[in-house]
N, C-alpha and C positions, 0 to 999 in steps of 0.2 A: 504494500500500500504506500510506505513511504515513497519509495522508488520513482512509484509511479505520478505522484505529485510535485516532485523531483524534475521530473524528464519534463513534467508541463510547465516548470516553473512558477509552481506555485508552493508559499512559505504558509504553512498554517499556524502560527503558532499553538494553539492548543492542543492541535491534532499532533504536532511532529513535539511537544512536551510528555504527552501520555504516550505515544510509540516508544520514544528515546528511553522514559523509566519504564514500560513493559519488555522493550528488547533488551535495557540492560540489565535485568533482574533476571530474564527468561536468562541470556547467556552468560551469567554469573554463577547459576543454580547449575544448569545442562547444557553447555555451549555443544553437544554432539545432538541436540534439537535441531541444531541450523545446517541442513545439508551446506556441502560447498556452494552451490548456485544462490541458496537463498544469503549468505555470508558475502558474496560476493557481490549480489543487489543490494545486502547492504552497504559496503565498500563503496559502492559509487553513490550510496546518497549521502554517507559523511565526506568524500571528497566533494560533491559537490557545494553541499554546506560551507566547509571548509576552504573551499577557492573561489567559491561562488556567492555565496551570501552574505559575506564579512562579520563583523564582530556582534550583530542578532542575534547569529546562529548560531552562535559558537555552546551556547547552553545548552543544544541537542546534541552534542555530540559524545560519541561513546567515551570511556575510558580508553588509555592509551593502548594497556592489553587488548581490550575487545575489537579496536580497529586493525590491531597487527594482526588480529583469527583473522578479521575480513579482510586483510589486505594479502595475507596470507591464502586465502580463498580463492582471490582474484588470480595471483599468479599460479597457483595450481591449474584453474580452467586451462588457461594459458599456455600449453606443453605444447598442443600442437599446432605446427605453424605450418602452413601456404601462402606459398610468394606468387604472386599473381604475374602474369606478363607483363600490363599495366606495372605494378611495383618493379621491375625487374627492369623497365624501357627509361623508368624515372630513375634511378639506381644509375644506371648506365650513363646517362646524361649528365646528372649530377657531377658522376667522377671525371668526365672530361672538363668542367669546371673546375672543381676542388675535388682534390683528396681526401680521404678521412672519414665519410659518412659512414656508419655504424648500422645493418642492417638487425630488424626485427631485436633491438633495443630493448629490454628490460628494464622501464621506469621506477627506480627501488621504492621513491617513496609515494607513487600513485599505484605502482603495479599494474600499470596498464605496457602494453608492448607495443612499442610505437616502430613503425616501418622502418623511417629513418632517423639518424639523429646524426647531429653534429655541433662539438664545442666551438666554439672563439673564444679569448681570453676574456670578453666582456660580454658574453651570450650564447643560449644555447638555442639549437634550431632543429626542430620535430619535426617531419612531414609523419601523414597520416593516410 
């Protein structure tokens, strides 16, 4: 439910108050209640929160532990990858530019797998 209010971008506060202390009680008590996939819908609605809704939202969000299960969740789905032609035409293009891009990326602290990435000493750059 959160998730889903989430993706619409919409901030409830009352509603996302009683989910945040029923999710964090539920996964406090039984966190093997939360298959990986529902841990991992979780993940994306405290990143969202998180990068998205500024300092509001910050009072729904889980404990530090219960976001690492879900973040932990996330890269689990995560194992297996397909590079598409399209990814692989961009890829190739890229490196005739610059050197360096890092494919199918391992985002540590969102745990999402981004296609490409690359640092600059003042920035870093994601395609998706």
């Amino acid at each position: 439910t959160v998730w889903a209010y989430a993706a619409a971008n919409r901030c409830l506060p009352l509603l996302f108050a009683d989910c945040s202390r029923v999710i964090s009680d539920s996964l406090a008590q039984d966190p093997a209640r939360w298959g990986v996939e529902a841990r991992a819908q979780l993940h994306q609605w405290q990143l969202k929160l998180f990068l998205e809704r500024g300092a509001e939202a910050q009072q729904y969000l889980l404990s530090n532990s219960q976001r690492q299960l879900c973040c932990d969740a996330m890269q689990a789905q995560g194992t297996q990858v397909t590079i598409s032609r399209l990814q692989r035409s961009v890829a190739d293009s890229l490196a005739t530019v610059r050197y360096g891009f890092k494919e199918e990326y391992l985002e540590p602290r969102t745990g999402y797998s981004l296609d490409l990435a690359f640092w600059l000493p003042s920035s870093r750059i994601a395609i998706e």
